[in-house]
C-alpha positions in Angstrom: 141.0 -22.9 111.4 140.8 -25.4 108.3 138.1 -25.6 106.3 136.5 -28.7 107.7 136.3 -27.2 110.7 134.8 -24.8 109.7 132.1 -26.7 107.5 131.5 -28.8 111.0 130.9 -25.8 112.9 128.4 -24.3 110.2 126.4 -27.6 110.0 126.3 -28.2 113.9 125.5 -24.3 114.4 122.2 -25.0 111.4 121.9 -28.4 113.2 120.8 -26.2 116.8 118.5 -23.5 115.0 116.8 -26.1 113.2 116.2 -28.1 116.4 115.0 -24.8 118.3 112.5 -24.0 115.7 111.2 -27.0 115.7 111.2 -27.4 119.7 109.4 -23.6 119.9 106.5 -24.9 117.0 105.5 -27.7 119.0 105.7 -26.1 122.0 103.9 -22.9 120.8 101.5 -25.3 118.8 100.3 -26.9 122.3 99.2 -24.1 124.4 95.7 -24.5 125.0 94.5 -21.2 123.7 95.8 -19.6 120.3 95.6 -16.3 119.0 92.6 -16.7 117.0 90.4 -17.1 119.7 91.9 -14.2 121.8 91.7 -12.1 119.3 88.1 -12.8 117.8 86.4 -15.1 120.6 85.4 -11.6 122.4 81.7 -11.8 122.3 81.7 -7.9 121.6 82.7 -8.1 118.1 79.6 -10.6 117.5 81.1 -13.4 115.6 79.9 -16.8 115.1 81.7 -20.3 115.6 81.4 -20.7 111.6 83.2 -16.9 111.1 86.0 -17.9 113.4 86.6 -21.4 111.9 86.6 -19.5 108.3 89.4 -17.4 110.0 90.7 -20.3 111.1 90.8 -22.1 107.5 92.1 -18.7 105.8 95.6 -18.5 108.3 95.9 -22.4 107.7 95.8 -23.3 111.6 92.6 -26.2 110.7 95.5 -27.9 109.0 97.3 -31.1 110.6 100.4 -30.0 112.5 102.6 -31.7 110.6 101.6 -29.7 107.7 101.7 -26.6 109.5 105.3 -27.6 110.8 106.3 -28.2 107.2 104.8 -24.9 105.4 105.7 -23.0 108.4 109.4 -23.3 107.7 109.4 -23.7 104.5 108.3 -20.0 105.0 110.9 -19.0 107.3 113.8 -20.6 104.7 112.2 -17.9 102.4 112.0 -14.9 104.8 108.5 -14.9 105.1 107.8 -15.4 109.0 103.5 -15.5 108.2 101.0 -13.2 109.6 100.6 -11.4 112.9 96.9 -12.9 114.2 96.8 -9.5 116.3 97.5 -6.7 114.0 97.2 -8.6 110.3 100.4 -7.7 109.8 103.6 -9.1 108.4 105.6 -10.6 110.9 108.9 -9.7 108.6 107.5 -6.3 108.3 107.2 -6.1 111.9 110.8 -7.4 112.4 112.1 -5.4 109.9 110.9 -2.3 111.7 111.5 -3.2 115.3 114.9 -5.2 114.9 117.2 -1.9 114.2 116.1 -0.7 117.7 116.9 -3.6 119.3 120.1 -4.1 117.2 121.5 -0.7 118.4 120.7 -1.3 122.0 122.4 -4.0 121.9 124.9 -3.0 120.3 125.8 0.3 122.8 125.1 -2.1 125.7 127.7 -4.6 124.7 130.2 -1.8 123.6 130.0 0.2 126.5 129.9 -3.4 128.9 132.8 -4.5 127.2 134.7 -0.5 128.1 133.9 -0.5 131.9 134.8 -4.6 132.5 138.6 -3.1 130.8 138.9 -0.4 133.1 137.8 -1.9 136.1 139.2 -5.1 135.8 142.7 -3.0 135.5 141.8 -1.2 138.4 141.4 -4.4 140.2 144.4 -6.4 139.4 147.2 -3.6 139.3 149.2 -4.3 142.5 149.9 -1.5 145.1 146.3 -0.1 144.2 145.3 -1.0 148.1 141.7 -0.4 149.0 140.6 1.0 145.8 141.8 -2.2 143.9 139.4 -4.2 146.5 136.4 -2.0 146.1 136.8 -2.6 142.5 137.2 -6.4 142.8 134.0 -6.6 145.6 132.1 -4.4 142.6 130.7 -7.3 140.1 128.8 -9.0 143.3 127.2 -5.5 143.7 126.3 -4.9 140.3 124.9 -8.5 139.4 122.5 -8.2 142.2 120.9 -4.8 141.0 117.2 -6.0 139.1 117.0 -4.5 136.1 113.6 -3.5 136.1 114.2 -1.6 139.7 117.6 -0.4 138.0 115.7 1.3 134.8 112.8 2.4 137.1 115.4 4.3 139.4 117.3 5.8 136.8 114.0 7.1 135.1 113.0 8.4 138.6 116.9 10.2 139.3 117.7 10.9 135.7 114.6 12.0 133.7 112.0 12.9 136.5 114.3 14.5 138.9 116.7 15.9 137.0 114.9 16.6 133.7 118.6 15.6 132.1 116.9 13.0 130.3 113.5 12.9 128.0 111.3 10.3 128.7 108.4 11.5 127.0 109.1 10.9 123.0 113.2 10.9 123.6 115.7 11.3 120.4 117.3 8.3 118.9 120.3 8.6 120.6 118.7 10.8 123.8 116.4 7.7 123.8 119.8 5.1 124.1 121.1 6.3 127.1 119.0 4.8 130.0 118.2 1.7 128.4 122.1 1.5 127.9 122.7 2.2 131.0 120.2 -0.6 132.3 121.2 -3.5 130.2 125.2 -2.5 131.0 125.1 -3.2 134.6 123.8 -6.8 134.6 126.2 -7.4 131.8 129.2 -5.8 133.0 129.4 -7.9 136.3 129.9 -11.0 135.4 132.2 -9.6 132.3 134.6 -8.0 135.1 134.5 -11.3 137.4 135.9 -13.7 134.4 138.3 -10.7 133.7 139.8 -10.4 136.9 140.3 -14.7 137.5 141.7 -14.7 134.0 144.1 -11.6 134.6 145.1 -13.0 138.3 145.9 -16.4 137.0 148.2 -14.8 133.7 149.5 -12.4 136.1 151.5 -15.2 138.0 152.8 -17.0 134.8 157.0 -16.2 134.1 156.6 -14.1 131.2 154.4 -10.8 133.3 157.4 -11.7 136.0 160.1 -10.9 133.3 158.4 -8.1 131.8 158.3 -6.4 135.3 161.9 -6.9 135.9 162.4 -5.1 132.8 161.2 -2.1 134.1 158.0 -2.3 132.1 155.2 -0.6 133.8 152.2 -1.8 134.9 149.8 -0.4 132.2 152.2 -1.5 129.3 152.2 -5.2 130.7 148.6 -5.2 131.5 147.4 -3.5 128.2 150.2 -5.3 125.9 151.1 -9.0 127.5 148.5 -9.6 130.1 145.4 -8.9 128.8 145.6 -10.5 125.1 146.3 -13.7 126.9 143.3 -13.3 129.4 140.7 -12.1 127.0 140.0 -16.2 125.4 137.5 -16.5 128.8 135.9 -13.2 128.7 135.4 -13.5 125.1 133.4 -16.4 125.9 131.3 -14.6 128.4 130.7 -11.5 126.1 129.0 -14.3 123.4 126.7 -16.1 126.0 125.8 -12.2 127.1 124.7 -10.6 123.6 122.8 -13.8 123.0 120.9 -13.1 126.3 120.3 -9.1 125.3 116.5 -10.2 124.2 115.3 -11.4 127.5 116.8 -7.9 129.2 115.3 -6.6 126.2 112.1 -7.6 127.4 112.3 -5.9 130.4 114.5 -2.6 129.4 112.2 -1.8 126.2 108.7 -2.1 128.7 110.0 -0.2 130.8 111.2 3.1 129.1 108.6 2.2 126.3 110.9 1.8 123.5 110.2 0.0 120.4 112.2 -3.1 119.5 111.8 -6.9 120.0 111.6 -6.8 123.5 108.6 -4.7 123.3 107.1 -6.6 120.8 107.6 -10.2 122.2 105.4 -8.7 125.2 102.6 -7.5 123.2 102.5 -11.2 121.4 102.3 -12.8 124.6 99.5 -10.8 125.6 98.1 -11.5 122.7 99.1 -15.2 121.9 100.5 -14.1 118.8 102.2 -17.0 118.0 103.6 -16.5 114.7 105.6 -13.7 116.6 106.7 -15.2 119.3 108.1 -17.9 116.8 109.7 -15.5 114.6 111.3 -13.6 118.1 112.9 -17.8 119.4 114.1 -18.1 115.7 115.9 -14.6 115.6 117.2 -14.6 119.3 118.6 -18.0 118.9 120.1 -17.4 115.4 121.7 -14.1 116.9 122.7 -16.3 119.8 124.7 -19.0 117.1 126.0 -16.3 115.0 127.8 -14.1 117.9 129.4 -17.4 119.4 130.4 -18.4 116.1 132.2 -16.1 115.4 133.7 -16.1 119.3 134.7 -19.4 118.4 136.3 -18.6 115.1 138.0 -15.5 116.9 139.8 -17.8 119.1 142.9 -19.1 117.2 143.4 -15.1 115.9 143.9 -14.0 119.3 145.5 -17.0 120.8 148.7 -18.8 118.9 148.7 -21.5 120.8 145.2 -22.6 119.1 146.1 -21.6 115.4 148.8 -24.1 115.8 146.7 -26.8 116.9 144.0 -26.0 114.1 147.0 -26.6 111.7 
């Protein structure tokens, strides 16, 4: 990929974040209730329409929009993603400390999605496999209709009530991975296995897989060393557009077992109208969402020879 390529696909990529940020501050901007008021309208805490407009003037939401728009990224350019109307704290701070969590259940879902798609896709598409190769192909349709709150509630029932195998209660950090792994892998691995197996059936009938079996090559050398490198462009694609979902099954996976991470958070600011969180969660996603397929995108041409020679 040349370097004006690449310059074109770092300006459109900074092109989309910008116009997300500014479509999730207008939008955020026009609900008719803010934070503020949920917060310190309760008539418990005693506070008078002068005390909540000085609250108002002192997080700068009197200001025209515009202006708020304006300081508001100028902010986020910096790293500083304002003030949490809930807690009074740090959005960045709370980032910075629910992020990691997030970051690593992502991270194991996506690995261990990525590990079962492999081995049941080869299951799947090695001929003389019979029945087993179809229960493996009918699999995905199975999988991607599983909820995923009803999955995590299940396996908390099976895994950590009923068996005791698994703590619930105040889990280690990697005791604490495993159900919410397991949750956010099914939903993923489905529709990872489907492009798999179209991409695998369609390079299974070009000449080359024909010649390598007439070879005497065996089926787990051609899958592993000719098949599979040229099917991989597709479900690349599809492992790009399913990391950039993990936040929304975040949502659900890190409520659910109780887990701390971004998920967990964007639920509490909702509650809350915490807009400055919300924001700060639509920025992140979406500029994990750019980065990951950015870098699918630049990945192409290594793995496939036919597109390095068009780049040149």
């Amino acid at each position: 990929m040349t370097t004006g390529v690449l310059a074109r696909r770092i300006g459109q990529s900074v092109l989309v974040l910008f116009i997300t940020f500014t479509v999730a501050f207008f939008l955020l901007s026009a609900l008719p209730s803010d934070g503020v008021m949920a917060r310190y309208g309760a008539p418990a805490l005693g506070l008078s329409q002068a005390e909540i407009a000085g609250i108002r003037e002192e997080m700068g939401i009197d200001k025209p929009i515009l202006v708020q728009f304006i300081t508001t990224l100028g902010g986020f350019l910096t790293g500083n993603f304002g003030t949490s109307v809930q807690t009074g704290t740090s959005v960045s701070t709370m980032v910075a400390e629910n992020l990691p969590h997030t970051l690593a259940l992502a991270t194991t879902s996506v690995g261990l999605a990525i590990i079962i798609a492999l081995i049941v896709a080869f299951l799947a598409t090695v001929p003389g496999m019979g029945f087993i190769g179809n229960f493996f192909r009918s699999l995905p349709s199975l999988l991607v209709s599983l909820p995923g709150f009803w999955l995590a509630i299940i396996l908390l029932q099976v895994f950590s009530f009923r068996f005791g195998w698994v703590g619930a209660i105040n889990p280690g950090t990697l005791e604490g991975l495993i159900l919410p792994t397991l949750t956010l892998v099914v939903p993923m691995a489905a529709p990872l296995i489907q492009v798999l197996i179209r991409s695998i059936d369609e390079v299974n009938q070009q000449s080359f897989v024909q010649v390598a079996r007439a070879k005497g090559a065996s089926e787990s050398w051609i899958f592993w060393r000719n098949v599979l490198r040229n099917a991989i462009l597709p479900a690349l694609t599809m492992v790009g557009l399913l990391f950039g979902e993990l936040v929304g099954g975040a949502v659900v996976t890190e409520t659910v077992f109780g887990r701390a991470g971004l998920g967990n958070m964007t639920v509490q600011a909702v509650s809350n109208r915490d807009t400055p969180v919300l924001l700060a969660v639509v920025v992140i996603a979406a500029t994990a969402y750019i980065i990951i397929n950015l870098i699918v995108d630049l990945l192409y041409p290594v793995l496939d020879v036919r597109l390095r020679r068009k780049a040149k």
